[in-house]
Phi, psi and omega in degrees: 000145186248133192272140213212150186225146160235142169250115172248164173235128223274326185132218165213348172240239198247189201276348183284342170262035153311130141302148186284001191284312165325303181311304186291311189299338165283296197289336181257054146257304134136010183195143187220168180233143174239165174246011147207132188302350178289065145232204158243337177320293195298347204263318157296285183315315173292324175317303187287341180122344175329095131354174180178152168218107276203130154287016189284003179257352172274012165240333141343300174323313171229133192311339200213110215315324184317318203277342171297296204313326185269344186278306164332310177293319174280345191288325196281308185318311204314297204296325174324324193294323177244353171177141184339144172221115160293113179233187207206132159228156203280155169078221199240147189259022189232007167239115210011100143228081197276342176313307183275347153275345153308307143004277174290330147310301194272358185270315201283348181256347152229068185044003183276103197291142181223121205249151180217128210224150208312194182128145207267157178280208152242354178284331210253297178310334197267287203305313178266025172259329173246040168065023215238159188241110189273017170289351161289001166115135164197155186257107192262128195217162180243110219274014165233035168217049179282127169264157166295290170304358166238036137285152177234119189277341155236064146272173152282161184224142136241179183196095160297165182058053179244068239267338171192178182340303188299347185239006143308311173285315151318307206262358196266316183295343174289323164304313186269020183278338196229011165253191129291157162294319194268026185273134175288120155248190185226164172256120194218094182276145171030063193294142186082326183313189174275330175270015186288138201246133160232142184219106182276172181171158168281153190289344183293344193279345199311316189290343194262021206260321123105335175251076162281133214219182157303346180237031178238135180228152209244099148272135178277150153270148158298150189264182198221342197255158186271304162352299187296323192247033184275333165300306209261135194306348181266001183285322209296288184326313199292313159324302230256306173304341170240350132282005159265342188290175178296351168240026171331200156240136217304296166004267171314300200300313204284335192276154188224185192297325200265335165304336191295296224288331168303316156322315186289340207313316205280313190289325168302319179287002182245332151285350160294304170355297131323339184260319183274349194257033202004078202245080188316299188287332202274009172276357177293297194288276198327325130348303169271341167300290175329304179302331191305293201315316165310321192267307157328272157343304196288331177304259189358299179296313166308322180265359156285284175121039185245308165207166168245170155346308176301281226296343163306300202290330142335296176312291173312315184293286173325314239236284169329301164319287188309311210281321162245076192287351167283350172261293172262024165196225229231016213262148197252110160200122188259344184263139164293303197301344204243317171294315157343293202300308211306307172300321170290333182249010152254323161343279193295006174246336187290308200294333156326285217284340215267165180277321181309149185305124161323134157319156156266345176225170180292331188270008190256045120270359176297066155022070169003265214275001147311100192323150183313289199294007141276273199326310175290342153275327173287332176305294181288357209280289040104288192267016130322294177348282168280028205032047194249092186180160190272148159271177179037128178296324151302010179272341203274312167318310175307321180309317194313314204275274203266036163273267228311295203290325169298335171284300160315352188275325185293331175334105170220187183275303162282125195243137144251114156312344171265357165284316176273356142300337184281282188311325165303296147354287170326303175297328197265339181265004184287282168328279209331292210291339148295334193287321191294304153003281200284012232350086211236115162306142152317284170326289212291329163305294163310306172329303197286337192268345145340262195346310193251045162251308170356286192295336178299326198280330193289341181255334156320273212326293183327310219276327186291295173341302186298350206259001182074359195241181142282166176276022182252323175300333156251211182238167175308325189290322158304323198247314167312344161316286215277350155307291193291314176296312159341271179346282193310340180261023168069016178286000000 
């Protein structure tokens, strides 16, 4: 006997939308296995004497619909093994039906013919119960594996398999990761039947809905205000490309890679800013200042016709991926030192690998254009490496003290200045490299003392302002007073 499974589809309402071939083949087979008796069909059809053996006590079983989905499946292969199997699922057996692609996998690895025979979808009754033409695009989503990221909010959405609350509430926070709360949806049951339920509500509302089947989809309507669609990266794309266009802005359209770059420098440097003074919104804005700059660039590079974005987003991606095989692959680091090494020894097989000329040094991958006092941390950071490095910070500290006592040398009444650039130079990559120790950025450093000379200097202004004078009325030792006080108020 050849072992055989048919998949029928019961339809998406009541028995009057059965096709009759369906119809028929249920009843004179007179027993079917389904996989949840929450239909109406089966309800009708039992009336007539039909029969049935039904998987709705296997999801009792298990926490997690995949593990329903498997079980249902091996249980049917099994029975396939010994004798013809009818089996029945709501709706169409090629539409979200994870049941019947398993099937079909496990039908095809153990000879087991599977066959899949009509039933009306829910889809062609759902577009003409809210109205919609789904050639403007839509999206068929499955509501108990919904991601946030692969929605597209201006599409039609439908989101099948919202079979009751809990997975209502799942489908409302996922949405709303990516609506308004008050974006109208629809609730929509048994679409075409004679029971057919359409319900609109605002989203906040979708869980508090109770009357939820085996035949309820969840519709989105596309958002439609431009506003609205200001979160998603292609309105952004979309934006940036049409201020370089031809009725663009004078501005934009002018701009080249190299006119650009004094901007990222000031926008990176204006989210640190943000970032030490822990201001969460203005990292918000200064974020989105950075990213512009990015996007720009990447236009630019689209409109040369030299790379686009997807090739960022490519890069990157890729590069993220290669670069932590401890993550996406099979590789063992359990340590920040261990992802280190890991990382430092594929940098050096993708350059092993690139069509481009081997570097000659350790210190050539070090960024042209990396403010000095990075570079120069980065430099020794790099010859750390090869064991080129003080064992001890007091050893480093010394270098430090006679780069000093060589500066003092230059001190004269005649100074030469390119000897005392030089020596100064000297002093300031000395410092680095304590710092470097310590492990303390060079930059970040200067940065806090930026700040609080900032601040200091700002309270001497205060303090003069108050006094009714000028800063001429006093002498240094007086205005070094009001320093000190600074200090003492912690500033």
């Amino acid at each position: 006997m050849t072992s055989e499974i048919t998949i029928i589809g019961l339809g998406a309402g009541d028995l009057n939308q059965l096709p009759l071939g369906i119809y028929k083949k249920l009843t004179s087979a007179g027993f079917c296995y389904v996989r949840t008796m929450d239909h109406p069909v089966i309800a009708e059809l039992s009336a007539e004497g039909m029969t049935w053996s039904s998987f709705d006590a296997v999801y009792e079983k298990h926490d997690q619909f995949e593990q329903v989905y498997e079980e249902i499946s091996d249980t049917l292969i099994q029975l396939a093994e010994k004798e013809t199997v009818l089996y029945a699922v709501p709706g169409h057996p090629m539409v979200a039906e994870k049941t019947v692609q398993l099937l079909l996998e496990k039908g095809k690895e153990k000879g087991i013919a599977v066959k899949v025979e009509g039933g009306q979808s829910f889809l062609d009754p759902l577009f003409l119960a809210v109205q919609i033409d789904p050639i403007d695009g839509f999206q068929l989503l499955d509501g108990t594996a919904l991601r946030r990221d692969e929605l597209h909010i201006t599409q039609h959405m439908i989101i099948g398999q919202v079979y009751d609350a809990f997975v209502a509430s799942d489908v409302k926070l996922t949405l709303m990761e990516r609506l308004p709360y008050d974006h109208e949806v629809y609730i929509v049951t048994a679409a075409g039947s004679d029971a057919e339920s359409i319900v609109k509500l605002p989203l906040f509302e979708l869980d508090r809905q109770m009357e939820l089947s085996n035949l309820t989809s969840v519709y989105v309507p596309p958002v439609k205000e431009t506003a609205q669609q200001y979160r998603e990266f292609n309105t952004l794309r979309t934006i940036i490309a049409q201020l370089r266009g031809p009725d663009g802005c004078p501005w934009d359209k002018k701009q080249t890679h190299q006119s650009l770059k004094t901007y990222l420098i000031e926008e990176a440097y204006e989210l640190i800013d943000a970032i030490d003074e822990e201001d969460d919104e203005g990292m918000i804005g200064e974020l989105g200042d950075v990213l512009l700059q990015v996007m720009l660039h990447a236009q630019i590079g689209e409109d040369e016709g030299m790379f686009t974005i997807d090739d960022v987003l490519e890069s990157i991606s890729s590069k993220m991926v290669r670069r932590h095989p401890h993550v996406f692959g099979d590789v063992q680091a359990d340590t920040e030192e261990e992802v280190l090494v890991n990382w430092q020894k594929i940098k050096q097989l993708e350059k092993e690998n690139s069509d481009t000329v081997k570097e000659s040094s350790l210190l050539d991958d070090v960024g042209k254009s990396v403010p000095n006092l990075i570079r120069a941390f980065e430099y020794q950071k790099r010859a750390a490496k090869v064991g080129f490095d003080w064992d001890e910070v007091s050893e480093a500290w010394k270098k430090v003290k006679e780069e000093i006592v060589e500066v003092e040398q230059e001190m004269t009444d005649e100074v030469d200045k390119s000897r005392m650039k030089d020596e100064l130079g000297d002093l300031l990559f000395a410092i680095v490299n304590v710092l470097r120790l310590y492990n303390i950025q060079a930059d970040e450093a200067v940065y806090a003392a930026n700040q609080k000379f900032y601040r200091r200097f700002t309270y001497i202004e205060d303090r003069v302002r108050e006094s009714n004078k000028e800063f001429s009325d006093y002498n240094l030792e007086e205005l070094d007073g009001f320093w000190n006080e600074a200090k003492q108020n912690g500033l």
